[in-house]
PQR file of N, CA, C, O and H, with PARSE charges and radii, in Angstrom:
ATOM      1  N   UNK A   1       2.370  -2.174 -12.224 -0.4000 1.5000
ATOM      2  CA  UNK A   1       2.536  -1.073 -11.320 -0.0000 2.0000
ATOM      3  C   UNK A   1       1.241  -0.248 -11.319  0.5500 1.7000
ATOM      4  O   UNK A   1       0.843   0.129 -12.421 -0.5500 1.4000
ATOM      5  N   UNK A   2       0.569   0.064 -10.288 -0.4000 1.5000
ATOM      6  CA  UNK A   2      -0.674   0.239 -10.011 -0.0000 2.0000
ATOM      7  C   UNK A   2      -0.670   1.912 -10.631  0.5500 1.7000
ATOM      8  O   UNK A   2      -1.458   2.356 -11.466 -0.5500 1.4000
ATOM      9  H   UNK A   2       0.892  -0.242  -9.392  0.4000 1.0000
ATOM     10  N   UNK A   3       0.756   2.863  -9.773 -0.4000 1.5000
ATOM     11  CA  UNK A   3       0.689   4.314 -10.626 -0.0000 2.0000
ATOM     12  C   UNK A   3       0.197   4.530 -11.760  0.5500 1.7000
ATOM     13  O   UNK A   3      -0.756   5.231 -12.099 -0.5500 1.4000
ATOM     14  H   UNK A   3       1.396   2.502  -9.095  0.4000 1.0000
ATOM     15  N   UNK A   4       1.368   3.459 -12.730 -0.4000 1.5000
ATOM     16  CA  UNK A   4       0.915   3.149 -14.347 -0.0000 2.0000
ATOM     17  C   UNK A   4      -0.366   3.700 -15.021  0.5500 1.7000
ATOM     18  O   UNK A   4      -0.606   4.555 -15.873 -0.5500 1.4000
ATOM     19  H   UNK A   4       2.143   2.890 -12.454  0.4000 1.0000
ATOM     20  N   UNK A   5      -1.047   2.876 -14.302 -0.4000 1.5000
ATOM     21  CA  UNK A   5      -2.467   2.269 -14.827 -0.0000 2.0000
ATOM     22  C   UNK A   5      -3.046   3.513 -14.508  0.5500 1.7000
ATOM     23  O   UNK A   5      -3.246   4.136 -15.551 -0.5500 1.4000
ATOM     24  H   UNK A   5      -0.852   2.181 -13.610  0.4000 1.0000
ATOM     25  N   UNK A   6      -3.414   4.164 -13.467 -0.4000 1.5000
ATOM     26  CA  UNK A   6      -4.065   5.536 -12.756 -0.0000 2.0000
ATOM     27  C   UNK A   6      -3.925   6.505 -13.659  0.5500 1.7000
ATOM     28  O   UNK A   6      -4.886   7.232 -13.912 -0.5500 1.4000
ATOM     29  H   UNK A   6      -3.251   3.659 -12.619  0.4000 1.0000
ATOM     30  N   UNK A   7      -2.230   6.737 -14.535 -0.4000 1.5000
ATOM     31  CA  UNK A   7      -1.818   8.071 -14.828 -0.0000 2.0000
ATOM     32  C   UNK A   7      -2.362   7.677 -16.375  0.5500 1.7000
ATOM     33  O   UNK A   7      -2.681   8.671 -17.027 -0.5500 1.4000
ATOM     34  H   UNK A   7      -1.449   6.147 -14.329  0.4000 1.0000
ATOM     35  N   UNK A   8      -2.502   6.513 -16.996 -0.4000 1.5000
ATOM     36  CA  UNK A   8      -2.307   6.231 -18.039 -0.0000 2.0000
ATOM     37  C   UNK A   8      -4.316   6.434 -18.218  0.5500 1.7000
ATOM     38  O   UNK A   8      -4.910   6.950 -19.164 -0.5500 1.4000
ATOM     39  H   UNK A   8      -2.242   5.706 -16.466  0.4000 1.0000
ATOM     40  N   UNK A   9      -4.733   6.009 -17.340 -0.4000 1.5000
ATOM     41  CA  UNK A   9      -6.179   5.768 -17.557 -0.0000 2.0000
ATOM     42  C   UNK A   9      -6.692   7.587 -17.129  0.5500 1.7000
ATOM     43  O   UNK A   9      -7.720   7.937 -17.708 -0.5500 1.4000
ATOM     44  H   UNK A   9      -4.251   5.590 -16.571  0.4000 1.0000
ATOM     45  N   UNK A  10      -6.094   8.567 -16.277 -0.4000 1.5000
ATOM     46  CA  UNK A  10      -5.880   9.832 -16.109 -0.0000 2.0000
ATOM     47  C   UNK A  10      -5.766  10.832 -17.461  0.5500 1.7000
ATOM     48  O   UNK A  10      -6.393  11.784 -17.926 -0.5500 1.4000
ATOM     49  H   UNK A  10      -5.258   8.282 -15.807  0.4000 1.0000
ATOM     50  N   UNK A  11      -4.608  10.049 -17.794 -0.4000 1.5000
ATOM     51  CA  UNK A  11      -4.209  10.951 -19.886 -0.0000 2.0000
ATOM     52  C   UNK A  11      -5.440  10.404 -20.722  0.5500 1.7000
ATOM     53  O   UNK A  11      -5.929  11.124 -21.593 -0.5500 1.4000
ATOM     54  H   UNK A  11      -4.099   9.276 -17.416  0.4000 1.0000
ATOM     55  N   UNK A  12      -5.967   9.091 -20.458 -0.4000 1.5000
ATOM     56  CA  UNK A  12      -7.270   8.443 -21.415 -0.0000 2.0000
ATOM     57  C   UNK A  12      -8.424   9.921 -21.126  0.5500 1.7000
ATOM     58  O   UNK A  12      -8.756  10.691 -22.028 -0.5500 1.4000
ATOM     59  H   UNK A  12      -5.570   8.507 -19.750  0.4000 1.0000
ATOM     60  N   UNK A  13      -8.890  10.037 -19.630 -0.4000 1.5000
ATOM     61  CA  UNK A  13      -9.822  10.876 -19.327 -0.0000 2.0000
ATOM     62  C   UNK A  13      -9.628  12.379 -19.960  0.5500 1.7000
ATOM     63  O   UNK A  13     -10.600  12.963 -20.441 -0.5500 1.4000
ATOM     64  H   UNK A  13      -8.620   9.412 -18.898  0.4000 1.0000
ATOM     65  N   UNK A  14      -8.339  12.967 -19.936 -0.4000 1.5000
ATOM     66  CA  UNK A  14      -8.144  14.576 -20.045 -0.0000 2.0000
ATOM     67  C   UNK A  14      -8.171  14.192 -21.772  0.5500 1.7000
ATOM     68  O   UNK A  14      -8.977  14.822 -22.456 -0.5500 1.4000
ATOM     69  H   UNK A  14      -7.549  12.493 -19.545  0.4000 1.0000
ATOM     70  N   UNK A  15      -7.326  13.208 -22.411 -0.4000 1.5000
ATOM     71  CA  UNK A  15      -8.055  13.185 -23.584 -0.0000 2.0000
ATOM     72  C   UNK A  15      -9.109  13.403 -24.211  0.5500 1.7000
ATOM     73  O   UNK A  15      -9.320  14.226 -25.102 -0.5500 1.4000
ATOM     74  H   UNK A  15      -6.671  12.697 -21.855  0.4000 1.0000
ATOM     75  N   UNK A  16     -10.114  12.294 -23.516 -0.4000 1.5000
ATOM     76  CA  UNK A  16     -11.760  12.704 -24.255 -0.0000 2.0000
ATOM     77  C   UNK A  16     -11.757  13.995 -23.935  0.5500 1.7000
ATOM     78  O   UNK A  16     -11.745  14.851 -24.819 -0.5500 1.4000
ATOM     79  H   UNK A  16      -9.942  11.625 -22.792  0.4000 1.0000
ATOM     80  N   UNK A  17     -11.770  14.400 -22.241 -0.4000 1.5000
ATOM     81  CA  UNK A  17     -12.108  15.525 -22.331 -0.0000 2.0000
ATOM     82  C   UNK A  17     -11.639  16.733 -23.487  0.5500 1.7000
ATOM     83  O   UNK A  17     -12.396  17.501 -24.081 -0.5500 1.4000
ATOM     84  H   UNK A  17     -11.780  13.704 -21.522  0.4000 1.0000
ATOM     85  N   UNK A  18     -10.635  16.668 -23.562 -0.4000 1.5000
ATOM     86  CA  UNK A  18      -9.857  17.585 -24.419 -0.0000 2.0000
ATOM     87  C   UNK A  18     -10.476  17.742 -25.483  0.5500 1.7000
ATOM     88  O   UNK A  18     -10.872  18.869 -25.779 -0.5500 1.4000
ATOM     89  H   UNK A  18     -10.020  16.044 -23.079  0.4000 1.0000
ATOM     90  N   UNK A  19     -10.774  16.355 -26.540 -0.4000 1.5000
ATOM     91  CA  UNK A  19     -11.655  16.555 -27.662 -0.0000 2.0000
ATOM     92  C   UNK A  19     -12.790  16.927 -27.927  0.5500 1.7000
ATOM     93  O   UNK A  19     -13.110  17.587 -28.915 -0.5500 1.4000
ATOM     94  H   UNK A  19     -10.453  15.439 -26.299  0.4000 1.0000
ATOM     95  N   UNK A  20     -13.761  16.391 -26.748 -0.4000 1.5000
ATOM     96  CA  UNK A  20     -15.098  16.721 -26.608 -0.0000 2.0000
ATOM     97  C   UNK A  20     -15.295  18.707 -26.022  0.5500 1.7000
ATOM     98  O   UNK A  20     -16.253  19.305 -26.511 -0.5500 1.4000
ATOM     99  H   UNK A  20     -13.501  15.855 -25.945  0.4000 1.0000
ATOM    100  N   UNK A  21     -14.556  19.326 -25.248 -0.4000 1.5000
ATOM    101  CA  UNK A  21     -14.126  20.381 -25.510 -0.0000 2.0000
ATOM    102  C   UNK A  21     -13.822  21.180 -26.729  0.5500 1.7000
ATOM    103  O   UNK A  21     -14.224  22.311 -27.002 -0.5500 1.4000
ATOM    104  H   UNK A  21     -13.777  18.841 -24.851  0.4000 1.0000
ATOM    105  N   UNK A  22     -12.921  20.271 -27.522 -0.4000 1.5000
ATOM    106  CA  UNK A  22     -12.482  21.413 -28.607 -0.0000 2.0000
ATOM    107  C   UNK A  22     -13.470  21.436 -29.554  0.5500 1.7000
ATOM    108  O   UNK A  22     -13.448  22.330 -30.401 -0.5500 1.4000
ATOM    109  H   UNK A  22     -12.594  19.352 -27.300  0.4000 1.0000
ATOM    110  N   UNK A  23     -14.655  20.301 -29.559 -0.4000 1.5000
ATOM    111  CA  UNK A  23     -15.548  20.152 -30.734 -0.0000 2.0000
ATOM    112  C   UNK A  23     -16.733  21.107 -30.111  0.5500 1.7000
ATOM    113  O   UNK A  23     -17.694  21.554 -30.737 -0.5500 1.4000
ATOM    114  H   UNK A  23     -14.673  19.575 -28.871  0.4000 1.0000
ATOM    115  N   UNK A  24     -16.469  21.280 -28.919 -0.4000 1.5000
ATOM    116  CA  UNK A  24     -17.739  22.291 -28.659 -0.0000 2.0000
ATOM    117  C   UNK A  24     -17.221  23.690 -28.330  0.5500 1.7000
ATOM    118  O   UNK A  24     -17.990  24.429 -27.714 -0.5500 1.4000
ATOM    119  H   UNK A  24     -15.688  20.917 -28.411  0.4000 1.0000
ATOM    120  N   UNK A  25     -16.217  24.068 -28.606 -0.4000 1.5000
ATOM    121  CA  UNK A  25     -15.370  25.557 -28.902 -0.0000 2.0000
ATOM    122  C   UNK A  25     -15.245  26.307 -27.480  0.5500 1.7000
ATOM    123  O   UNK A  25     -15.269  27.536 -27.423 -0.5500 1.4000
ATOM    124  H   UNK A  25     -15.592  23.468 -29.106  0.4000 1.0000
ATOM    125  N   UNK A  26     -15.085  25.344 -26.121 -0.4000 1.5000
ATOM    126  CA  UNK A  26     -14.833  25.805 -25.289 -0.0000 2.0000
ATOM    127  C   UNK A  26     -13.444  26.045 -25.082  0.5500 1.7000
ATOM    128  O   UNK A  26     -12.950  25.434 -24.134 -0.5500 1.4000
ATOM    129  H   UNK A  26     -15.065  24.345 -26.168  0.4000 1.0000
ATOM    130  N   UNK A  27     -12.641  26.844 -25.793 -0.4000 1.5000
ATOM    131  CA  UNK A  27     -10.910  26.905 -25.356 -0.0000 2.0000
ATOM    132  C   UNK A  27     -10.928  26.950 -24.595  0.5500 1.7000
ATOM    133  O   UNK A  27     -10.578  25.848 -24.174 -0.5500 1.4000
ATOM    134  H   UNK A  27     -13.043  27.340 -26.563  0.4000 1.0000
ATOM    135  N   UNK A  28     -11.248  27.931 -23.395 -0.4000 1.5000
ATOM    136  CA  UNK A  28     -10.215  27.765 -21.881 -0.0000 2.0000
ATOM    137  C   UNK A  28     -10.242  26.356 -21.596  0.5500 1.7000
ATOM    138  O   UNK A  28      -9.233  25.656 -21.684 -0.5500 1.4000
ATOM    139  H   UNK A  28     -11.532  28.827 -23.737  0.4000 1.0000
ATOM    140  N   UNK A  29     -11.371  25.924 -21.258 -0.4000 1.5000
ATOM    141  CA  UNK A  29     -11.330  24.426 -20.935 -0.0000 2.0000
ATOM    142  C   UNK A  29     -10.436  23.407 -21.620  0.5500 1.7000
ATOM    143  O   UNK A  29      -9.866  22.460 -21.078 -0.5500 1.4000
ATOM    144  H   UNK A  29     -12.191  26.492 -21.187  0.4000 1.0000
ATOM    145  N   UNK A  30     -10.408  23.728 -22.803 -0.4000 1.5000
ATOM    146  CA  UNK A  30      -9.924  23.132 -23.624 -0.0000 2.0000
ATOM    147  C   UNK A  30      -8.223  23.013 -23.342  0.5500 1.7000
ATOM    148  O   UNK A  30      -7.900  21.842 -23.144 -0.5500 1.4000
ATOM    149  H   UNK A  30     -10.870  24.498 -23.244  0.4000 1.0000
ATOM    150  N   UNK A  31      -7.381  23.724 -23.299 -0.4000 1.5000
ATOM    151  CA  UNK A  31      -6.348  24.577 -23.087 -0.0000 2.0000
ATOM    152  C   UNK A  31      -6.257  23.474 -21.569  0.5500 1.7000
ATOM    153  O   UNK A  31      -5.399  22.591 -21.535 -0.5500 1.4000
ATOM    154  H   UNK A  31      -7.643  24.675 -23.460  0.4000 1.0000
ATOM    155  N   UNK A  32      -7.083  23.643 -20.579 -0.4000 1.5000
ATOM    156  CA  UNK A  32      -6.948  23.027 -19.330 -0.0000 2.0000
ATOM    157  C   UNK A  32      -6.760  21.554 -19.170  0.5500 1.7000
ATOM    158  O   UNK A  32      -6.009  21.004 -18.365 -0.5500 1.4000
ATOM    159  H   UNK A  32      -7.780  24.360 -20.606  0.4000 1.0000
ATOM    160  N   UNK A  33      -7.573  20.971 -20.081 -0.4000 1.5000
ATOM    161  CA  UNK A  33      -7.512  19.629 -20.270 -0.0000 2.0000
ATOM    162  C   UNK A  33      -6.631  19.153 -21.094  0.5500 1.7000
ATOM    163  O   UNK A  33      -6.565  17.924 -21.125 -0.5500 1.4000
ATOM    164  H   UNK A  33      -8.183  21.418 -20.735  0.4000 1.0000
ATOM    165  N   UNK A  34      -5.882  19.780 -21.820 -0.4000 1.5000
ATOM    166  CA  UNK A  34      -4.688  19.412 -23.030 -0.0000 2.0000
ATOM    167  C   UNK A  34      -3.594  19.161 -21.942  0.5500 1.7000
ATOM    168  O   UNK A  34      -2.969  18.125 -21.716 -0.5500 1.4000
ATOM    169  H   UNK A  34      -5.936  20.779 -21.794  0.4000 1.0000
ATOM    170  N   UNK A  35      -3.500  20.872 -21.081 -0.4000 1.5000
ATOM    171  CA  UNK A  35      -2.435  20.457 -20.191 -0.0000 2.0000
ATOM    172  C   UNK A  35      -2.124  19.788 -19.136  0.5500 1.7000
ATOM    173  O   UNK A  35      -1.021  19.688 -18.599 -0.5500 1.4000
ATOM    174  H   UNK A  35      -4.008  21.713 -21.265  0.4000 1.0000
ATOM    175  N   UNK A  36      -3.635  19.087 -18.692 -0.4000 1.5000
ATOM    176  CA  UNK A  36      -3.839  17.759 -17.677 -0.0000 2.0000
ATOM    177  C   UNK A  36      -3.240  16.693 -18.389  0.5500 1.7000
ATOM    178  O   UNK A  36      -2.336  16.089 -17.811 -0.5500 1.4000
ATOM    179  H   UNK A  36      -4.531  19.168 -19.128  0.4000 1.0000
ATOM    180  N   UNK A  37      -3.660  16.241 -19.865 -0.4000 1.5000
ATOM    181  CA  UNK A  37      -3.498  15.184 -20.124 -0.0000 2.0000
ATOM    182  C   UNK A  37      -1.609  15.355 -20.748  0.5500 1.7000
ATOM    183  O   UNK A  37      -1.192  14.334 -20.200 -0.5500 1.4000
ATOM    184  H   UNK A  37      -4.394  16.732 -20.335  0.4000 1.0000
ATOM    185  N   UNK A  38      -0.941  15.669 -21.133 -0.4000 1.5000
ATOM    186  CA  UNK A  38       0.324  15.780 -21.154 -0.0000 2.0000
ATOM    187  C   UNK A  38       0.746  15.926 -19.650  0.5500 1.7000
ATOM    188  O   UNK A  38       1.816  15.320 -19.611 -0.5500 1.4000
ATOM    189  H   UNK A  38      -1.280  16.498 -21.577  0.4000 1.0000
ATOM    190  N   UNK A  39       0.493  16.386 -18.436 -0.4000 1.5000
ATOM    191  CA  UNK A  39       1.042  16.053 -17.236 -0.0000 2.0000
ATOM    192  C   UNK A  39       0.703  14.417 -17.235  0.5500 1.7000
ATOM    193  O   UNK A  39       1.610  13.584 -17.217 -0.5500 1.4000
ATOM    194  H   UNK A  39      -0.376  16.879 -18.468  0.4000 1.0000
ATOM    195  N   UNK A  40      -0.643  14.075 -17.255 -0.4000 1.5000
ATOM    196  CA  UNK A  40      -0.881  12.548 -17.141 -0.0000 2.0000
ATOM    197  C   UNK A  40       0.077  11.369 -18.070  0.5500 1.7000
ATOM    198  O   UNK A  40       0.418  10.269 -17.636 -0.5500 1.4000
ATOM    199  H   UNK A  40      -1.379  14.752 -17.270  0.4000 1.0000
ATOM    200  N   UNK A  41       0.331  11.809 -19.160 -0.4000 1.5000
ATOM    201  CA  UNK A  41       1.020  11.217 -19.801 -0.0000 2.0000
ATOM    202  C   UNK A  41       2.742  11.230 -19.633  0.5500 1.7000
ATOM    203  O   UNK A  41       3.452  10.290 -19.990 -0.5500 1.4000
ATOM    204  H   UNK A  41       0.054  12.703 -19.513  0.4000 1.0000
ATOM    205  N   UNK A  42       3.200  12.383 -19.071 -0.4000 1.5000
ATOM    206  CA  UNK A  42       4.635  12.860 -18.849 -0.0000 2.0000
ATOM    207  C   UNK A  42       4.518  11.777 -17.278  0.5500 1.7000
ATOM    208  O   UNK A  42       5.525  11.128 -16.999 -0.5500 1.4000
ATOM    209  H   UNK A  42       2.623  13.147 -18.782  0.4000 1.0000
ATOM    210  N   UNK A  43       3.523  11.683 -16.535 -0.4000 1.5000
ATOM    211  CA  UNK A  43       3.826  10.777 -15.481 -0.0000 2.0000
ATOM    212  C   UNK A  43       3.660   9.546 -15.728  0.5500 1.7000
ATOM    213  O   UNK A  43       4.265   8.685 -15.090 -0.5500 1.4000
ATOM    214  H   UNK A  43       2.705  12.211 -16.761  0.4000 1.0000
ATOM    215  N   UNK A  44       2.906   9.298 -16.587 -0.4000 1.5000
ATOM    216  CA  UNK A  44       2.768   7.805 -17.318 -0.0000 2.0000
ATOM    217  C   UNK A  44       3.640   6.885 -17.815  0.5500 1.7000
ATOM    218  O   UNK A  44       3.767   5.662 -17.753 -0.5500 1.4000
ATOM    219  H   UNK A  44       2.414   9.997 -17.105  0.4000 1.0000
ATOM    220  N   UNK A  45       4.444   8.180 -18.536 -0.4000 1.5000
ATOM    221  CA  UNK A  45       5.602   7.385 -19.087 -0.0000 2.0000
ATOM    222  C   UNK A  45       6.676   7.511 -17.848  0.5500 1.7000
ATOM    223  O   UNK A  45       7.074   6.399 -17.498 -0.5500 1.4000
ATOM    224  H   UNK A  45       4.342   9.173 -18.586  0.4000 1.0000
ATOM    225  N   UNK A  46       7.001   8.143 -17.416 -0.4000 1.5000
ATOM    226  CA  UNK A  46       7.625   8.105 -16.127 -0.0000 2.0000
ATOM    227  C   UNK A  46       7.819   7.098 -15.157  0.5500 1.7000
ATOM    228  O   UNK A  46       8.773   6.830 -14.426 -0.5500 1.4000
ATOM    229  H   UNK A  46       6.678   9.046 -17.699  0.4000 1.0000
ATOM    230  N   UNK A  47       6.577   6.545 -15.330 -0.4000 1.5000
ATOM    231  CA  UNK A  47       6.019   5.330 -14.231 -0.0000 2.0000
ATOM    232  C   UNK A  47       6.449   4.169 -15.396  0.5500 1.7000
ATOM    233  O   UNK A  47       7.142   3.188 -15.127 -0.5500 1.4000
ATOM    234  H   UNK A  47       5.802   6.762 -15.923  0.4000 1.0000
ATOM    235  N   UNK A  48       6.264   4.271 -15.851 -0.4000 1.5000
ATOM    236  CA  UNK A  48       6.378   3.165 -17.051 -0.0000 2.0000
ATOM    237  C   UNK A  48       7.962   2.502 -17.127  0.5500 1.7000
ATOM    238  O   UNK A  48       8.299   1.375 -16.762 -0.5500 1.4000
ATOM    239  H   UNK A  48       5.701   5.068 -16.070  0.4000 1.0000
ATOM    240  N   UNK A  49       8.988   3.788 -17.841 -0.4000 1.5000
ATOM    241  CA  UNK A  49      10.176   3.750 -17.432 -0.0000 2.0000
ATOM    242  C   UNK A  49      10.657   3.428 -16.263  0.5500 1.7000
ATOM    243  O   UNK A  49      11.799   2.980 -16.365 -0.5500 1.4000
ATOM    244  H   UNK A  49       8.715   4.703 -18.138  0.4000 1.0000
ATOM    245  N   UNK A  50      10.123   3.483 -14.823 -0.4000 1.5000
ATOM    246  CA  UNK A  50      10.202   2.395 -14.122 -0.0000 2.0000
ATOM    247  C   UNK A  50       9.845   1.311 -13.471  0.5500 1.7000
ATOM    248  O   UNK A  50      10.286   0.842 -12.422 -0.5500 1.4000
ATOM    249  H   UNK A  50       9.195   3.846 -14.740  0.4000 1.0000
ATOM    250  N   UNK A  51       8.877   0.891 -14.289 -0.4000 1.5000
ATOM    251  CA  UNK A  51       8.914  -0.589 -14.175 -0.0000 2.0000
ATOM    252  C   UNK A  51       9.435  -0.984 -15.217  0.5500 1.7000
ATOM    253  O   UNK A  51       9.694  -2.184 -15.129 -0.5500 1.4000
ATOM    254  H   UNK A  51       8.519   1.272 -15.142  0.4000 1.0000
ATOM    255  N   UNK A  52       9.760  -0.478 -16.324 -0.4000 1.5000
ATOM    256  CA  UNK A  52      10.766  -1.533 -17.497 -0.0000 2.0000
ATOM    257  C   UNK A  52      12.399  -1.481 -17.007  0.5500 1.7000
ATOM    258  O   UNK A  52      13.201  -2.183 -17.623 -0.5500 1.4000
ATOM    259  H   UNK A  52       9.549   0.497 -16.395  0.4000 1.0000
ATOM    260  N   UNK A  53      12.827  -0.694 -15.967 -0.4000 1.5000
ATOM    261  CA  UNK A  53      14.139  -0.031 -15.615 -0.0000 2.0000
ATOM    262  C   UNK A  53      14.290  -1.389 -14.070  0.5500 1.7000
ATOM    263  O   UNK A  53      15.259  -1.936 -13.545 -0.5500 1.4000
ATOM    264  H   UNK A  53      12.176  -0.124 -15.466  0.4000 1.0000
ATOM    265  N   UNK A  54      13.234  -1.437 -13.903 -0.4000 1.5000
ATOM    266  CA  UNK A  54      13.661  -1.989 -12.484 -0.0000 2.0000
ATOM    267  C   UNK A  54      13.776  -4.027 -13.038  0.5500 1.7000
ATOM    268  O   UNK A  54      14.315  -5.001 -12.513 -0.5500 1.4000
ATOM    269  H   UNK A  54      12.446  -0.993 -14.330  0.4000 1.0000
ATOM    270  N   UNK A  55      13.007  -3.841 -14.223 -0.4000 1.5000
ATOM    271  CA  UNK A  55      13.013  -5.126 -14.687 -0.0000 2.0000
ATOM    272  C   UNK A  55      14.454  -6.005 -15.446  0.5500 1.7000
ATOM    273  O   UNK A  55      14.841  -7.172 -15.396 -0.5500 1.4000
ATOM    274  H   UNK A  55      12.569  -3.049 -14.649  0.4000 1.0000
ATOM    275  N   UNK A  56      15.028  -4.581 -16.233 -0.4000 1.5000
ATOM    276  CA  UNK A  56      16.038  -4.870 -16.530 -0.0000 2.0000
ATOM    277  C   UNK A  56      17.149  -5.103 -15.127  0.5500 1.7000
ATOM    278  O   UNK A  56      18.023  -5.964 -15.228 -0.5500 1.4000
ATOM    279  H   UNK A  56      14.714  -3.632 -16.274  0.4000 1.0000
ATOM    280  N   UNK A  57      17.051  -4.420 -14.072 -0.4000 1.5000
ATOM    281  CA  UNK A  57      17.530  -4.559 -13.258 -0.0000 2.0000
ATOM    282  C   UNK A  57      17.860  -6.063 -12.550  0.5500 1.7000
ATOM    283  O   UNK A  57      18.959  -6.583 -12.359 -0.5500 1.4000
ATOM    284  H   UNK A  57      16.342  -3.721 -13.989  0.4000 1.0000
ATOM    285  N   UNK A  58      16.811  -6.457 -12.304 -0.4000 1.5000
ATOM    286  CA  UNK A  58      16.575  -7.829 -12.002 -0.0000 2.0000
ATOM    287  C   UNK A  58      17.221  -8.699 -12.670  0.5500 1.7000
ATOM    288  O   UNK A  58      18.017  -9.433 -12.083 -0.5500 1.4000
ATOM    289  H   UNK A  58      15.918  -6.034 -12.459  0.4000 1.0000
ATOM    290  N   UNK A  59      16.990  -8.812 -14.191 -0.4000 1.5000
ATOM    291  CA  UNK A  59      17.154  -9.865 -14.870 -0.0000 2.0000
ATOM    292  C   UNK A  59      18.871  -9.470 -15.217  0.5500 1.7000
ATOM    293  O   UNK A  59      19.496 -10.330 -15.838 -0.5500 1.4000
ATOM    294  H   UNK A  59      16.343  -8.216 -14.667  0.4000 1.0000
ATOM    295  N   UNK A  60      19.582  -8.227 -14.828 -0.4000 1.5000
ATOM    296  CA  UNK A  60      21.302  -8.038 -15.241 -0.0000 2.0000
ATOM    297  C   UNK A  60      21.703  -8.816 -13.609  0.5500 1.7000
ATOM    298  O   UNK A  60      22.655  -9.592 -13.698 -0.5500 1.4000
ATOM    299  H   UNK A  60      19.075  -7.528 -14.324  0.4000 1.0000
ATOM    300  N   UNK A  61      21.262  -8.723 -12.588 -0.4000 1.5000
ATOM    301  CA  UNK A  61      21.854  -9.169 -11.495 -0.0000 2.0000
ATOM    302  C   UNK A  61      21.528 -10.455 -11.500  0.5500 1.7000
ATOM    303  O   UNK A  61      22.409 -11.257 -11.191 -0.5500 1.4000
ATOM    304  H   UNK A  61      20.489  -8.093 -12.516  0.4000 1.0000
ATOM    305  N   UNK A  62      20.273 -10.913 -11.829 -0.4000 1.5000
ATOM    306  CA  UNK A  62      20.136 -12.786 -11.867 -0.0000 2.0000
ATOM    307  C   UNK A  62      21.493 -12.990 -12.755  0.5500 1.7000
ATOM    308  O   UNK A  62      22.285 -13.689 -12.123 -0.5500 1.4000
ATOM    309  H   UNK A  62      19.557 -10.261 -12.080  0.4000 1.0000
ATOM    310  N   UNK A  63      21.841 -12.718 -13.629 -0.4000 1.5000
ATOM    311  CA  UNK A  63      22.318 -13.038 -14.621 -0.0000 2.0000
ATOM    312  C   UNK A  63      24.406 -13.296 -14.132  0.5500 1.7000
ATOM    313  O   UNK A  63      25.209 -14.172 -14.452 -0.5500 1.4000
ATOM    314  H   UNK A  63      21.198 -12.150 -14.143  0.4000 1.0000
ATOM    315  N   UNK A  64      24.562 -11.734 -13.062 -0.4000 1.5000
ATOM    316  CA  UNK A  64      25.745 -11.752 -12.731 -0.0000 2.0000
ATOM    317  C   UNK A  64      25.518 -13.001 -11.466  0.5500 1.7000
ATOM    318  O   UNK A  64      26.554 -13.487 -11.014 -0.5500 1.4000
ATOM    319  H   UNK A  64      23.910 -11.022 -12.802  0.4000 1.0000
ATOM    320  N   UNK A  65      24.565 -13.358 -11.073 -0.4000 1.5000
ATOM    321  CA  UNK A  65      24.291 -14.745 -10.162 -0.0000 2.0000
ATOM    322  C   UNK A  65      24.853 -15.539 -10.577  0.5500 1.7000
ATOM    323  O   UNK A  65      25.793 -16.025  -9.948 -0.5500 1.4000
ATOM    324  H   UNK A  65      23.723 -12.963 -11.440  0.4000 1.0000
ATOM    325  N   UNK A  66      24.547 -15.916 -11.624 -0.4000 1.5000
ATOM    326  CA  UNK A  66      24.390 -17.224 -11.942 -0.0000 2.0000
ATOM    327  C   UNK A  66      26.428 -17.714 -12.582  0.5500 1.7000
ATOM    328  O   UNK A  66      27.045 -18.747 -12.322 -0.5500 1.4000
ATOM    329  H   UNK A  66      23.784 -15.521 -12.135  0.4000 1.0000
ATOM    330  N   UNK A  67      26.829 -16.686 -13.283 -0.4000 1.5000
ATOM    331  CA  UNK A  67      28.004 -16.577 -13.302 -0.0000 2.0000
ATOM    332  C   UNK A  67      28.991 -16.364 -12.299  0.5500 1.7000
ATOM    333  O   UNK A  67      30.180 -16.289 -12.609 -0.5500 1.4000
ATOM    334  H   UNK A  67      26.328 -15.847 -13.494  0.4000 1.0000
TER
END
């Protein structure tokens, strides 16, 4: 799932940023990029949960198929 990858590689970016921030004692910034990368990650997993949700999906209805 293409979202996935965007939000997940999104939380990678506000990460560094976040650290490379806090090692150079810029809080506000810092503070800004913490709360980018927990949005990036709260959509990450979001996206994530559905593509493992739609998968189970698939494979419970093949299943009532075949029976």
């Amino acid at each position: 799932m293409k979202t996935h990858k965007y939000w997940a590689v999104g939380a990678l970016a506000c990460m560094v940023a976040t650290f490379y921030t806090g090692v150079r004692g810029k809080m506000k910034e810092h503070k800004i990029f913490a709360i980018g990368a927990i949005g990036c990650m709260l959509f990450s997993v979001l996206s994530g949960y559905k593509m493992i949700s739609v998968k189970g999906a698939v494979k419970k209805s093949e299943e009532v198929e075949k029976n």
